[in-house]
C-alpha positions as CSV (number, residue, x, y, z in Angstrom):
1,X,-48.0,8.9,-8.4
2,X,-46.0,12.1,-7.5
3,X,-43.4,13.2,-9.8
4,X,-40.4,12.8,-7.6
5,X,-41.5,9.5,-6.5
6,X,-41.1,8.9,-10.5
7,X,-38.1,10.6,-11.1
8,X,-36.5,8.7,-7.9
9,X,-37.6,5.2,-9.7
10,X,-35.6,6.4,-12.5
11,X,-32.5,7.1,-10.8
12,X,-32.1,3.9,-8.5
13,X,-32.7,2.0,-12.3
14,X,-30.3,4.1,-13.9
15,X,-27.7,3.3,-10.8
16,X,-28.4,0.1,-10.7
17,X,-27.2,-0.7,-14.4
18,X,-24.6,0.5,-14.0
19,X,-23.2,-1.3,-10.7
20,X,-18.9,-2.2,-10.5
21,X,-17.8,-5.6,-10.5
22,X,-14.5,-7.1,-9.9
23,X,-12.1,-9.2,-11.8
24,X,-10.3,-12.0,-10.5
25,X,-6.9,-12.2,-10.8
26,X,-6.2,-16.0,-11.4
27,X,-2.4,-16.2,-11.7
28,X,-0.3,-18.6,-9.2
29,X,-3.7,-20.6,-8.0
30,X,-5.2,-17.3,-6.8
31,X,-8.7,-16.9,-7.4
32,X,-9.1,-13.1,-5.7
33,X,-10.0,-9.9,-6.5
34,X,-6.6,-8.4,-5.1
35,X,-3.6,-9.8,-5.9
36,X,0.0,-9.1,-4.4
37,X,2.9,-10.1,-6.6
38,X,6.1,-10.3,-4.0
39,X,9.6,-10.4,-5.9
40,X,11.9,-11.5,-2.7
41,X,15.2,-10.7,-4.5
42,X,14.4,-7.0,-4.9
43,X,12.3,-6.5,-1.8
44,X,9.0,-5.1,-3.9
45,X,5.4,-6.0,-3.2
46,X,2.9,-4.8,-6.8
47,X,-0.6,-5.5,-5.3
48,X,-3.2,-5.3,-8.6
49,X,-7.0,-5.2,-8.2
50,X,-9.7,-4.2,-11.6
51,X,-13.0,-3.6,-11.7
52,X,-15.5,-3.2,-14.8
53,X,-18.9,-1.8,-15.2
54,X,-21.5,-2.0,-18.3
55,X,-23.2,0.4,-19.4
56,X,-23.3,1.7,-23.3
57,X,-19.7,-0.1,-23.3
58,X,-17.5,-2.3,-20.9
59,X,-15.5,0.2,-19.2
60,X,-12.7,-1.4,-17.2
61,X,-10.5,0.1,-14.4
62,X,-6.8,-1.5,-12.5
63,X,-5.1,-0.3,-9.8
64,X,-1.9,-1.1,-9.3
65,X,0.1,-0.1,-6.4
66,X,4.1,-0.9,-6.0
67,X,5.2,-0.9,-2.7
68,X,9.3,-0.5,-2.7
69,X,11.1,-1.9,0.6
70,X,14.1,-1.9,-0.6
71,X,17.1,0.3,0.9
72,X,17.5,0.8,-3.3
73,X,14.6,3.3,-5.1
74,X,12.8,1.8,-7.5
75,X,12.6,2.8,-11.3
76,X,9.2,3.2,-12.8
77,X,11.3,5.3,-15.7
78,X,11.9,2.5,-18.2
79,X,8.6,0.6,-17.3
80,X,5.9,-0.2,-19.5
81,X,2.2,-1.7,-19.3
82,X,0.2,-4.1,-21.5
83,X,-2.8,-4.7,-21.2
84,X,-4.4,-7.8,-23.7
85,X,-8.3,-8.4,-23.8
86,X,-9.7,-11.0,-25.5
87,X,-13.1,-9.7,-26.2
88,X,-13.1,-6.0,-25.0
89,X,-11.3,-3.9,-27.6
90,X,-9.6,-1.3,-25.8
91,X,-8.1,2.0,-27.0
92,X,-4.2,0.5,-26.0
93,X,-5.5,-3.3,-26.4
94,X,-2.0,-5.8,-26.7
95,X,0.5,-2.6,-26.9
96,X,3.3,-1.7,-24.5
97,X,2.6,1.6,-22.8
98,X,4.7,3.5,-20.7
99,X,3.9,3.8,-16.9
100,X,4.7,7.5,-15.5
101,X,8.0,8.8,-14.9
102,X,8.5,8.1,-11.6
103,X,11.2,7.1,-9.1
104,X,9.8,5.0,-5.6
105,X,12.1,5.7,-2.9
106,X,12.4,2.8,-0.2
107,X,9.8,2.5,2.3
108,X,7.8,4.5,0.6
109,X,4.8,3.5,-2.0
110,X,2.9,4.3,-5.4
111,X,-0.2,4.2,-6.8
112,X,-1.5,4.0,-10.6
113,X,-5.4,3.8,-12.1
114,X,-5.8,2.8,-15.3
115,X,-9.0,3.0,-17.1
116,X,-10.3,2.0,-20.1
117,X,-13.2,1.5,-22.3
118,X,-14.1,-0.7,-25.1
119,X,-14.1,1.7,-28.4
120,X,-17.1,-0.3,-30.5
121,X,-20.3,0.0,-29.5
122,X,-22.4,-3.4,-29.7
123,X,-25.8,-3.8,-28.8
124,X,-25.6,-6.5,-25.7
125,X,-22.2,-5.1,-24.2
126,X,-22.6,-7.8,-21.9
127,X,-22.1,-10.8,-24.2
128,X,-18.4,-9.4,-24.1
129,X,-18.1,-10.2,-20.0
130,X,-18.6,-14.1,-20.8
131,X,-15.4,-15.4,-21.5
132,X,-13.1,-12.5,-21.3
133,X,-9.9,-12.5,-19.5
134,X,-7.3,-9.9,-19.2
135,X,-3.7,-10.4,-19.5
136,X,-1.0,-7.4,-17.6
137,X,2.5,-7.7,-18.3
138,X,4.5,-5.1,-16.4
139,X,8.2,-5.0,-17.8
140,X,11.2,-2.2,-17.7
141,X,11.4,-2.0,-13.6
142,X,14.3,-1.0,-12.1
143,X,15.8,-1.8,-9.0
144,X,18.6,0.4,-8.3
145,X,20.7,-1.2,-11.5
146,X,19.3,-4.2,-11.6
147,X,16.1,-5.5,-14.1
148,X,13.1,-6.9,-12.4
149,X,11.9,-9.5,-14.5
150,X,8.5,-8.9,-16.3
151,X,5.2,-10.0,-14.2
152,X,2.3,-11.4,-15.8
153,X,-1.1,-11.6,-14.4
154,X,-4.1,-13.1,-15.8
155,X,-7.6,-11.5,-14.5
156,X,-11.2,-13.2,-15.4
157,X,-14.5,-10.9,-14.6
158,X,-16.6,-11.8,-12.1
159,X,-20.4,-12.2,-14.2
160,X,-23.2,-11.4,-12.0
161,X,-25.0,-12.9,-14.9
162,X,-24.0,-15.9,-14.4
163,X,-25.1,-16.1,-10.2
């Protein structure tokens, strides 16, 4: 066998293992992997989507992208993030953290990633896949004056494991 044949094997494996997979978000009856929260009062659309891989550790990453049409900017200045796992124990697990310091003027939108990854090594990090869930809370938006009220969103991982 030639070496680069070898050395090819070993990088498909080592790709391979380490594959993304997506969460669901399973708040309101929605079983998807992106989910659009639309607060009709203040004219704002937050679409979330997350994705985990394995590898040494669960590393998890969530997008979350406000969307602001409104004739009013909206305030990510007072906002904050939590982010509570069940199984995965993350560096921020269950604490309020502040989103950046940023002002979304009307038509106009914003994007944040988050990442994280679990900080204890175990020696199947996939036996912390079955049964996790995830649980956002966004609070502190502004609307012009005016408090949005907080948004919760539940997210399950999709197991290839399990398929």
């Amino acid at each position: 066998m030639k070496w680069w044949a070898l050395e090819l094997a070993v990088v498909l494996l080592i790709v391979s293992c380490r594959s993304t997979y997506p969460y669901l978000v399973t708040s309101e009856n929605c079983n998807c992997e992106s989910y659009v929260f639309k607060d009709g009062k203040h004219n704002i659309e937050i679409e979330i989507r997350a994705t985990y891989h394995v590898g040494e550790r669960v590393t998890s990453t969530v997008q979350i992208t406000f969307r602001n049409k409104n004739k009013t900017a909206l305030s990510l200045q007072q906002a904050y993030i939590k982010g509570t796992s069940t199984n995965v124990r993350y560096q921020f697990n269950d604490r309020y953290q502040p989103l950046p310091y940023v002002t979304i003027a009307p038509g106009t939108s914003y994007t944040i990633l988050f990442e994280g990854s679990d900080t204890e090594l175990v020696d199947e990090p996939w036996h912390k896949i079955a049964g996790e869930h995830i649980t956002l809370e966004l609070k502190g938006l502004m609307m012009g004056l005016q408090v949005v009220h907080p948004i919760v969103i539940t997210m399950i991982p999709v197991n290839p494991k399990l398929n």
